[in-house]
C-alpha positions as CSV (number, residue, x, y, z in Angstrom):
1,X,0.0,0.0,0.0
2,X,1.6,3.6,-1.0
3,X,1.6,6.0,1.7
4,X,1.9,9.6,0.7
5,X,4.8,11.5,1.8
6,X,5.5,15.1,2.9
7,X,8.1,17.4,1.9
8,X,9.9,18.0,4.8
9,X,13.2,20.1,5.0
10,X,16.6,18.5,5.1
11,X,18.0,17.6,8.3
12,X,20.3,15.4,7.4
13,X,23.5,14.9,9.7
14,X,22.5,17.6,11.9
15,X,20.6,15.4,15.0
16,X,20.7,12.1,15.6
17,X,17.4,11.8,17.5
18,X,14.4,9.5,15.9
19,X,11.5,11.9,16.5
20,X,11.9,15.1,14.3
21,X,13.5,17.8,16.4
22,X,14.8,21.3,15.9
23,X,17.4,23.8,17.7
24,X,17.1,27.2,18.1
25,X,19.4,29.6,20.0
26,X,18.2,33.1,20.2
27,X,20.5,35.9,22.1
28,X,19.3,36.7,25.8
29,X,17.7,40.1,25.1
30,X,14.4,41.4,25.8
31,X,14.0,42.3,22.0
32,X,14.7,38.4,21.0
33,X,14.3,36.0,23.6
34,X,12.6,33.3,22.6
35,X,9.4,33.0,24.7
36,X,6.1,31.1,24.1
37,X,4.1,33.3,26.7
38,X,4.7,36.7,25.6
39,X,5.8,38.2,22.1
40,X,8.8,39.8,22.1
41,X,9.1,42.9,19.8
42,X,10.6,42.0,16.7
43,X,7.9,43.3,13.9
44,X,6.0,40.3,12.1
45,X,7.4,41.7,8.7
46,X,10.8,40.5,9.5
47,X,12.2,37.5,8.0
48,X,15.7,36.6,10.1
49,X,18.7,34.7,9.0
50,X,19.8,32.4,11.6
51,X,23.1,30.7,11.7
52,X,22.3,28.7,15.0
53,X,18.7,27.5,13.7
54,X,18.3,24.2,12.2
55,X,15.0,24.8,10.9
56,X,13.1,27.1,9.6
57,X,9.5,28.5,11.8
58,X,7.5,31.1,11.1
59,X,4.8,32.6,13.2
60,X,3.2,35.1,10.8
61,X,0.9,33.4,8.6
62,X,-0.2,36.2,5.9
63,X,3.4,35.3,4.9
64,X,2.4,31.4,4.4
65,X,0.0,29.5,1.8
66,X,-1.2,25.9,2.3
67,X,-1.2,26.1,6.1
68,X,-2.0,22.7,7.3
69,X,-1.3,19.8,10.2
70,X,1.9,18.4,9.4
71,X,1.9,14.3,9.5
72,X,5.1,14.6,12.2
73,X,5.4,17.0,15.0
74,X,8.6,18.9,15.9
75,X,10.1,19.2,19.0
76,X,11.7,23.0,19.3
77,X,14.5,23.7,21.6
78,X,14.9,27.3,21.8
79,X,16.0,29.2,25.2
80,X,13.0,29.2,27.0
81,X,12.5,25.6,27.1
82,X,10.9,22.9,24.9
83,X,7.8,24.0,22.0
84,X,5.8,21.3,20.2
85,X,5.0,22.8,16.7
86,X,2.5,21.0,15.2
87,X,1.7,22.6,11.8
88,X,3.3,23.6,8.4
89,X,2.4,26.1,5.7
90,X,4.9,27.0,2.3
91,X,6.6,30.1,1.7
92,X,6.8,30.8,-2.1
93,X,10.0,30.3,-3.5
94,X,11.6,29.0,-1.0
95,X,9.5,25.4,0.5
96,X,8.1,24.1,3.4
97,X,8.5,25.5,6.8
98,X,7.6,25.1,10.3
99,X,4.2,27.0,11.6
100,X,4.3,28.3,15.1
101,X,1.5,31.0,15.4
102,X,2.9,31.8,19.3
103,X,6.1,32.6,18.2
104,X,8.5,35.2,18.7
105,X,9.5,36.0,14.8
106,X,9.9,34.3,11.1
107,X,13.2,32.8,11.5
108,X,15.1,31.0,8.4
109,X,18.5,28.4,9.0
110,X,21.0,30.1,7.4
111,X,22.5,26.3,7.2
112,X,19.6,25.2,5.3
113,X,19.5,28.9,3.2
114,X,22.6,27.9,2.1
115,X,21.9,24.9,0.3
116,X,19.1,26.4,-1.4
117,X,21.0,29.6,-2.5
118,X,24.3,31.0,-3.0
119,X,24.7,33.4,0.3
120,X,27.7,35.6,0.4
121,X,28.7,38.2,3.4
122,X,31.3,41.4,2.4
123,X,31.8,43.6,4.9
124,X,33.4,45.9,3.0
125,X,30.5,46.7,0.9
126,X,28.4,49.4,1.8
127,X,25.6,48.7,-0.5
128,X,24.6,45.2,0.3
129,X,26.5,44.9,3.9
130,X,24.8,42.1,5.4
131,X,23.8,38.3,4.1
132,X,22.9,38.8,0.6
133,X,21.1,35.2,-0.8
134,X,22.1,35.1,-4.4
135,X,18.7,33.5,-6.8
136,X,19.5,31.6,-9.6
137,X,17.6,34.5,-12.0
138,X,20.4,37.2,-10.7
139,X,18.1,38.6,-8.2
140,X,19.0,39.1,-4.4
141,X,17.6,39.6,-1.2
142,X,19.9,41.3,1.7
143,X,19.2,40.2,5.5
144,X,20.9,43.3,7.1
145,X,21.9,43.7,10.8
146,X,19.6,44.8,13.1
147,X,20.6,47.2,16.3
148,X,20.9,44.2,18.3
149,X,23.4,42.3,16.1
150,X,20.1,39.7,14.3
151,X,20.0,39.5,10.4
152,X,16.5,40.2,9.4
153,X,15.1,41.3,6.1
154,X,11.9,43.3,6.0
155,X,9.1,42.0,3.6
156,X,6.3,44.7,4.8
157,X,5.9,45.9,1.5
158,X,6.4,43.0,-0.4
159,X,4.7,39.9,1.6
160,X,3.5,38.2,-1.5
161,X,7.0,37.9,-2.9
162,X,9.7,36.9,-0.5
163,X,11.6,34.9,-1.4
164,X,10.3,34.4,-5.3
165,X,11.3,34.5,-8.8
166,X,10.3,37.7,-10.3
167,X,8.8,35.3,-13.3
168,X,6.0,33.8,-10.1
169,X,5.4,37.8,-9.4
170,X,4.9,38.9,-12.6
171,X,2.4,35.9,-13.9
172,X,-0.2,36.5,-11.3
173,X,-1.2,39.6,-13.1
174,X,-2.6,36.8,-15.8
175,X,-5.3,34.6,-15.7
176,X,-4.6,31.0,-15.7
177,X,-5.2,30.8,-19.4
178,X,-3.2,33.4,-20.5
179,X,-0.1,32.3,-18.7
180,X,-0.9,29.2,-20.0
181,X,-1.0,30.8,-23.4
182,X,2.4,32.2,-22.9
183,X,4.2,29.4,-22.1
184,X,3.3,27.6,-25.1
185,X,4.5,31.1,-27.3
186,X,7.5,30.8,-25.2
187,X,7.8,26.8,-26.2
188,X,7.4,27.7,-29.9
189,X,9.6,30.0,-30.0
190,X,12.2,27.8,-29.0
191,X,11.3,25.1,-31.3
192,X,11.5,27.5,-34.2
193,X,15.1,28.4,-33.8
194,X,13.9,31.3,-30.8
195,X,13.9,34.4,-33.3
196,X,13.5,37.4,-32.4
197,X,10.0,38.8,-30.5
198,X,10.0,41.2,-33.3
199,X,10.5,38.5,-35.8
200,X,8.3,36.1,-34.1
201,X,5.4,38.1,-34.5
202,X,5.9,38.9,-37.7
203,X,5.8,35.0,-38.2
204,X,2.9,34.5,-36.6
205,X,1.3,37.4,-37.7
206,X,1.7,36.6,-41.3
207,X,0.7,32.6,-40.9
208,X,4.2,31.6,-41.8
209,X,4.2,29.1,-39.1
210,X,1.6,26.4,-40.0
211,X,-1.4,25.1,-37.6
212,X,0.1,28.1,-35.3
213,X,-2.8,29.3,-32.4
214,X,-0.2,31.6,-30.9
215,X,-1.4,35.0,-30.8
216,X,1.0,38.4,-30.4
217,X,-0.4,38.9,-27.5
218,X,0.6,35.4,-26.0
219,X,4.2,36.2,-27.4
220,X,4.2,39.6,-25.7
221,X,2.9,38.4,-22.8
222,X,5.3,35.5,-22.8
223,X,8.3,38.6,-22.6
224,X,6.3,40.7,-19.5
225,X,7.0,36.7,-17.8
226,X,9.8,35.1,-18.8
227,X,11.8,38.2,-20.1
228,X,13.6,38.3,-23.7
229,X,14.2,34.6,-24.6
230,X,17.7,34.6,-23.6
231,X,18.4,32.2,-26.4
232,X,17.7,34.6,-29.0
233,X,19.7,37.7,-27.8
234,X,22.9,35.0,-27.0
235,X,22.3,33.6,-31.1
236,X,22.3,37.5,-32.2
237,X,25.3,38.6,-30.7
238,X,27.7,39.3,-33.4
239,X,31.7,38.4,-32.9
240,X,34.2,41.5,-33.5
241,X,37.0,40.7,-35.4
242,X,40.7,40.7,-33.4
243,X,43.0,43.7,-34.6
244,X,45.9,42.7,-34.9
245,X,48.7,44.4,-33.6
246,X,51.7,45.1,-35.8
């Protein structure tokens, strides 16, 4: 008999104990002491970056989708003592985390961060001074240091796009059909050698493409998404000749 499984986040080689079980070490301040009574002050719009964590828990659910009983419990070690967190919910673009609405703050493991995403620190740079998580589209997001020394990153004006692709931000603007729609431009326009979005809608536009139901529209909207098919600009680019030097 198949039994269906749950994603759960990697743990491996980080506790040896048979029921699931987490760690988390907060510093002995008033601002970040990990209490289950009372709610310290760090603002629900913060996202920290935890080196000492080993899992990720998050107590503000507008942040969450698909909030639900997970299948296992965890057992959370934190300063104050021992937490049973009982429930999971998904944070977009990142996976499956821990749910714990009487908690202090929305805390990431900077371990498990890490093998997710490139993460780099400088110092020396001004700009992005803090832990700046690198996604695989180029984009970034900076958890900078707080007064008291904690890495946070500050999502209140951008809760629906954490730790996402700007392609998952940009689709919901489309209805499911006409993302649909645009995937399939995007497909044909690699099958077809990937011209250009200008040249691609001249093919379509002047039924040079046979049995074709792709629309300008679907190609344009297929750009807002996916940005310029990357394939076309890289087949475009034209080699300079070497001068030679005498």
């Amino acid at each position: 008999m198949e039994t269906e499984t749950e994603e759960e986040e990697d743990i491996t080689g980080q506790l040896d104990e048979e029921d699931y079980e987490g760690i988390m070490f907060t510093q002995d301040t008033q601002e970040i002491m990990c209490n289950v009574q009372e709610k310290a002050s760090i603002p629900s719009s913060w996202i920290l970056l935890d080196s000492q964590s080993t899992v990720a828990v998050f107590c503000n659910s507008k942040m969450l989708t698909n909030l639900r009983e997970a299948k296992c419990h965890l057992t959370l070690h934190c300063n104050a003592g021992t937490v049973q967190v009982t429930m999971k919910g998904d944070l977009r673009g990142y996976g499956t985390v821990w749910y714990h609405p009487n908690g202090i703050a929305n805390i990431l493991s900077l371990n498990n961060v890490r093998k997710k995403y490139h993460v780099t620190f400088d110092s020396g740079n001004t700009e992005e001074q803090g832990l700046v998580v690198h996604k695989d589209d180029g984009s970034k997001r900076i958890f900078r240091p707080s007064k008291k020394g904690i890495y946070y990153s500050d999502v209140a004006s951008d809760v629906g796009a954490i730790m996402v692709n700007p392609v998952d931000s940009v689709k919901y603007k489309y209805s499911v059909r006409q993302y649909s729609s645009a995937k399939k431009a995007r497909a044909l326009q690699n099958v077809i050698g990937r011209p250009s979005t200008e040249d691609f809608i001249k093919y379509v536009e002047g039924n040079i493409i046979p049995n074709c139901n792709v629309t300008r529209e679907d190609i344009l909207r297929a750009e807002d998404i996916f940005g310029p098919n990357l394939g076309s600009v890289k087949g475009k680019t034209t080699r300079r000749p070497t001068e030679h030097v005498n």
